[in-house]
N, C-alpha and C positions, 0 to 999 in steps of 0.2 A: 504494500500500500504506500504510496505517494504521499506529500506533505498536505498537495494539494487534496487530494480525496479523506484522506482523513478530516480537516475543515471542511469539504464538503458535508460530510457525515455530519459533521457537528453545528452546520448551518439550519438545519430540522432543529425547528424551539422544542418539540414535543422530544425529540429524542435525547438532544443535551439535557432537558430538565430531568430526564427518566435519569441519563448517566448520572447526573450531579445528586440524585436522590440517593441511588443504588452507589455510589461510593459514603457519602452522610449515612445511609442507615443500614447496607450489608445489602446480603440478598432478598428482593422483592419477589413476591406473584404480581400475576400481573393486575389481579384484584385491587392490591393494594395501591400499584401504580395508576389505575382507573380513579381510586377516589383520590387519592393527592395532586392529578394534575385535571382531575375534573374533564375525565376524556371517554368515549367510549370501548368496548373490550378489542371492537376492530382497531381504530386508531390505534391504541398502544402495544397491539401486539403488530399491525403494519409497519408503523415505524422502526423496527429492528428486523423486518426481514427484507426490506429494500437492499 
């Protein structure tokens, strides 16, 4: 992975806010990732598998 593509990766708000939660509190479901960023089950499990 590129310098470039990895800031790609982290230019997605919903997917930086997941990384910056999941380094803050450990490992998440994605449950819990649903109510902290106030998204639904699709959204937050789409965002990581782009």
């Amino acid at each position: 992975m590129t310098t470039l593509e990895f800031f790609k990766l982290l230019s997605d708000e919903t997917r930086l806010l997941s990384l910056l939660l999941i380094i803050a509190e450990g490992e998440l479901c994605v449950c819990e990732l649903m109510q902290a960023l106030d998204e639904s089950q699709l959204r937050c499990q789409d965002t990581w598998l782009k």
